[in-house]
N, C-alpha and C positions, 0 to 999 in steps of 0.2 A: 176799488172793489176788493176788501177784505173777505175770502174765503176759509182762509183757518189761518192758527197760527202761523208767521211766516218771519224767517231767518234774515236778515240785515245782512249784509258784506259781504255780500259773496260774489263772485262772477263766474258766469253762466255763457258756456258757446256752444252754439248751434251746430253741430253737425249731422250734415245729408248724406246718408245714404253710405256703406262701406267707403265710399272716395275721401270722405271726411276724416272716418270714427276708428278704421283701421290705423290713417300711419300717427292720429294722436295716441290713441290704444298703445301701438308697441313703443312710441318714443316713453311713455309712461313707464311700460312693464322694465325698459332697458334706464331708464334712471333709477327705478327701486332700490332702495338701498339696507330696509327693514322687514316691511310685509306687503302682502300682495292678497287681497279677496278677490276669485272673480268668480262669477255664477252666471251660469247660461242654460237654456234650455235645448240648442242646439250646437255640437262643437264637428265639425267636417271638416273630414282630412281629404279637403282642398288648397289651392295653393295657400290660402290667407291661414285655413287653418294650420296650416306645417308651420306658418310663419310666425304665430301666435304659442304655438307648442313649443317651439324654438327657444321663444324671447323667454317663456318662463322656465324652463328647464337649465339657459345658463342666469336666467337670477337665481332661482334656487341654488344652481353650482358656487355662484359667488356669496353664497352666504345667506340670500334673502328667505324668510318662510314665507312657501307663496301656499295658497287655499284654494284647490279646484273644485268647485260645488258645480256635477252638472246630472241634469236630470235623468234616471233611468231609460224613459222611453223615449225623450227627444234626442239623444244619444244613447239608442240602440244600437246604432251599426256602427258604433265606434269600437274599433278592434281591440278586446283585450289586452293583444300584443302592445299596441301602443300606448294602453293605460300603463302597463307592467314597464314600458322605456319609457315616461314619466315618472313614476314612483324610482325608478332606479336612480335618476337625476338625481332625486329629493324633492319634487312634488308632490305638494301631501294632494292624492284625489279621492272624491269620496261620491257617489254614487244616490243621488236623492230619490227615493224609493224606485229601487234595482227591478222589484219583482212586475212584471209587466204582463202576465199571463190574460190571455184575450177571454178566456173559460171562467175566470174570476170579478163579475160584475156587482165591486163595491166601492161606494162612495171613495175610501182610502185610497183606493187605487187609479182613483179618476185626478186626485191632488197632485197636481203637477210642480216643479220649481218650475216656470213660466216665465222668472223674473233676469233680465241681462245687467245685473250691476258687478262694475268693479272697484275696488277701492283701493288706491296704492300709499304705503306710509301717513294716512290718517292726511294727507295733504293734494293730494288730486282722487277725482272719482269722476267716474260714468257711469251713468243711465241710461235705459231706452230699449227701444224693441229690436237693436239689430243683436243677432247669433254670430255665431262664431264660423260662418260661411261666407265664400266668394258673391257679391252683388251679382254675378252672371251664372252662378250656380244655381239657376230657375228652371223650368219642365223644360221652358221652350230654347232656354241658352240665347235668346234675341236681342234683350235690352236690361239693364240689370234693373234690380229690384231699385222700389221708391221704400226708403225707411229715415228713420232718425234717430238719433242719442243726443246727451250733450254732454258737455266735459263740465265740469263742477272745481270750482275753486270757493274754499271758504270758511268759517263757522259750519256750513250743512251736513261737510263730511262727519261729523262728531256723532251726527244718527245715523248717517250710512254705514258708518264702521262698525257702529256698536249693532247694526240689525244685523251685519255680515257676520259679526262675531257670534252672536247668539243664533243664528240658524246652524253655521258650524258644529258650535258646539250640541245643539238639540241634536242633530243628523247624528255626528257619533252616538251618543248615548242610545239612539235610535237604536243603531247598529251594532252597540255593545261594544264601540270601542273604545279606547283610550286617545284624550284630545293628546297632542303631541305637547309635553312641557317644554316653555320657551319663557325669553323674558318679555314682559310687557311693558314696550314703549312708552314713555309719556309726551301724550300728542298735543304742541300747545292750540289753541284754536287762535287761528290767524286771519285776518281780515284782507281779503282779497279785491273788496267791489262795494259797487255800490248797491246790488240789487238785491233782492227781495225773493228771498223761494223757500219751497215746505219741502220736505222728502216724505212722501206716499207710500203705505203697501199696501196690501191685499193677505192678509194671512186667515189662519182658522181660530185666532186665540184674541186677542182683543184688537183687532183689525180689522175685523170683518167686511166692512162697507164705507171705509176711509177713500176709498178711490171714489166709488160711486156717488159718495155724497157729495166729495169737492167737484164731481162732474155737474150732479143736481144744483148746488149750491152757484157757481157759477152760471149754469143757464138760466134759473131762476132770479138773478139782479145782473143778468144782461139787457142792457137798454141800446144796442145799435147793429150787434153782427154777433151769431155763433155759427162758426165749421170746424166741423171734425171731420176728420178724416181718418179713419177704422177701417182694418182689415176684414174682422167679423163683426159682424154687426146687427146684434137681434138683442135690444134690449128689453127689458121688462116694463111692465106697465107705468110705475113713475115715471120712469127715464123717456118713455114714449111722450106721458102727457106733459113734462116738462117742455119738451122741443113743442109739441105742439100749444101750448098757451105762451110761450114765446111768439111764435110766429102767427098766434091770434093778435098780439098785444102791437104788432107793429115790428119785430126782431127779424132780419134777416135770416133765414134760417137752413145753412148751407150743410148738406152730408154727400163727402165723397167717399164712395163706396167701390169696391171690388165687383165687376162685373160678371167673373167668374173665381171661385176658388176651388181648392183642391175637395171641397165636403161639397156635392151635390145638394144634398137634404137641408143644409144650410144656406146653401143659396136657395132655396126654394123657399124654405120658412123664412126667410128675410123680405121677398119680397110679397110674402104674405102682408108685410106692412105698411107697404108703400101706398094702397088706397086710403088708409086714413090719414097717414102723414100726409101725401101732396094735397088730398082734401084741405086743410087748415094750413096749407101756404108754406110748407114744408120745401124747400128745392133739393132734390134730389141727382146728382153725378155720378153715373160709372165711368172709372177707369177700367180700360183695356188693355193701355199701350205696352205694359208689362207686369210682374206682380207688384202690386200696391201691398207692403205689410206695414204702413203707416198705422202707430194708434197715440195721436196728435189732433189737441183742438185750439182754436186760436177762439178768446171770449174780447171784442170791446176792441179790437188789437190790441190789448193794456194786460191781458193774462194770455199767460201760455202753458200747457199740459204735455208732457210728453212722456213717453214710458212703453211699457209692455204688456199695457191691459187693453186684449178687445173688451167690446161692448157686448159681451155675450155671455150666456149663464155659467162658460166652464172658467174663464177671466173672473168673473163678477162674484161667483158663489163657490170656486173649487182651487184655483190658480194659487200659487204664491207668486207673487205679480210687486212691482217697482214702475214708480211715476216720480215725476216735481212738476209741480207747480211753480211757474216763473211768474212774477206781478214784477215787468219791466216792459213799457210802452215800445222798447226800439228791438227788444227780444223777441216777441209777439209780433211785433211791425213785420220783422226778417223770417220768423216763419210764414204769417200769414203769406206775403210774397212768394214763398217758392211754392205756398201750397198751390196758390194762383197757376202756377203754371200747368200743375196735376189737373185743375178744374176747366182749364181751358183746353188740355189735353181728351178732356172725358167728354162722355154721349148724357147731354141733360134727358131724367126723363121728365115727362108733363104728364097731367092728370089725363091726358087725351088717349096717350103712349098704355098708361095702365087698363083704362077700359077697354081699347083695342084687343088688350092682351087674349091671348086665343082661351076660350072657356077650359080645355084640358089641362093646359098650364095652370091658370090661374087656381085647378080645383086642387093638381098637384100641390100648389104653394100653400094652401090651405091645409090638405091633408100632410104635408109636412113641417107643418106650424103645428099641428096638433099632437104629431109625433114626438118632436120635439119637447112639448108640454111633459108628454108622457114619461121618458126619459128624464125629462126634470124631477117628477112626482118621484121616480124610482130612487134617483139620491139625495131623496129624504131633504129636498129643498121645503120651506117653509114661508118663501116668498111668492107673492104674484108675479106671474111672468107671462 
């Protein structure tokens, strides 16, 4: 199943959930020995995150240029103070649109850096949707979060570098700054594997719908099983009718979903959906057991998706967002398995489960699908949704 271009030699590992992604993470940042890109949209000065602050602050000491891109508003509450004892280190940190004012409702402002890549000396890199928080840093503190990255060895890093380097340098310019002069590496591309993967974004410049379509593109020449599993999840009407003429044609068609998340009006416009989806043979799972921030799908077991994009309009139309695409039948095997465990963990709903639903709910879900709409119309979206 050829979905886009895809890179030769690489090898590609699954990692679940912070138990994974953290201790490959800091063994990464403490080998550094040149550069360091890393981007997140969330950085908490929790244990992981002191720990993470830590590992870059003495590679920067020993020489390394390390590059902190993290979002204005998903690191809002990260203390000045301890931006100012990174920069003191020589961490260069730079602040991905700062101004976050609630009174200012414009599209600009809604563009989030969304995207969790890191890239260390042009020869190991990570993707994927986990932040720079503890797994048990959750509302309920119960059970830690279900997420994934993966570690990347390969030829693949050669775009992940150059996208890290270019959003870098756009963000200063942004900002009026001056990028710091250093010298520039020469990174040879080295063959790692035997597998097969793309590197994905989501931007506002010639990127725009790179994620979505290798989502499309994949469900539409799946001929045995697609699940995904998203934290948000209100897609647009393609993306709808794809899942469902899958699952008309004979395609298992699994969506594990968040039971509850922290946006009320989103869960409610979400399951605005669920009547037509289970209509046309749609299977539909909530998890409950703890936060699901999975956005991972498994097509065919033979592809696998992983990255930082939900399936929803601010991901899809607004987000600076990071995915790969893995075409390796035992990579896709060993995700599809763990998701297994998530979908046997969760509450199936049935077509039976939606009608039941009590009429005030259901008008709720409706009127905040429409709201939702509206809100769309407002940042000047140009898509169906």
């Amino acid at each position: 199943m050829l979905m886009m271009p895809l890179i030769k030699t690489n090898h590609v590992t699954l990692l679940c959930n912070g138990a994974d992604y953290f201790p490959a993470l800091l063994s990464a940042i403490r080998a550094a020995q040149d550069e360091i890109y890393l981007q997140t949209y969330i950085f908490e000065l929790d244990e992981t995150g002191l720990a993470v602050g830590l590992a870059l602050m003495q590679a920067a000491q020993r020489g390394v240029f390390v590059f902190l891109l993290l979002d204005g508003f998903g690191c809002r509450k990260l203390s000045s103070a301890y931006i100012k004892t990174l920069r003191a280190a020589g961490v260069e940190v730079l602040l991905f649109r700062p101004k976050i004012s609630p009174w200012t409702f414009k599209r600009s402002r809604l563009r989030r850096l969304h995207s969790k890549l890191t890239v260390i000396d042009g020869r190991v890199g990570f993707v994927g949707g986990i932040n720079i928080i503890d797994d048990f840093n959750t509302p309920l503190h119960q059970a830690p979060r279900i997420d994934y990255a993966v570690k990347i060895e390969g030829p693949l890093l050669a775009e992940m570098r150059h996208h890290a380097q270019i959003l870098w340098l756009r963000t200063c310019r942004r900002q009026l700054l001056r990028p710091r002069e250093r010298r520039l590496p020469v990174i040879a591309v080295v063959e790692a594997g035997q597998m097969q993967a793309a590197f994905l974004i989501r931007d506002n410049v010639k990127h725009r719908h790179d994620i979505e379509n290798a989502y499309l593109t994949a469900i539409k020449q799946a001929q045995s099983e697609v699940v995904i599993a998203n934290a948000y999840f209100l897609p647009g009407l393609r993306f709808r009718h794809a899942l469902m003429d899958a699952a008309e044609r004979g395609v298992r068609v699994v969506l594990l979903l968040q039971k509850r998340t922290e946006f009320p009006l989103l869960d409610f416009a979400t399951r605005a959906l669920y009547g037509a989806l289970l209509n046309k043979g749609v299977l539909i799972v909530e998890y409950h057991q703890s936060v699901m921030h999975s956005k991972v799908a498994v097509i065919d077991e033979a592809v696998a998706l992983v990255g930082s994009s939900n399936i929803d309009p601010f991901s899809l139309i607004l987000s600076l967002e990071a995915n790969v695409a893995v075409h390796h039948s035992g990579f896709a095997q060993q995700l599809r398995q763990h998701l297994q465990m998530s979908i046997e963990a969760g509450t199936p709903v049935t077509l039976n489960d939606w009608q039941q639903y009590r009429g005030v709910k259901r008008l709720f879900s409706w009127l905040a699908y429409g709201l939702v709409k509206v809100l769309i119309a407002l940042i000047g979206n140009d898509e169906q949704w």
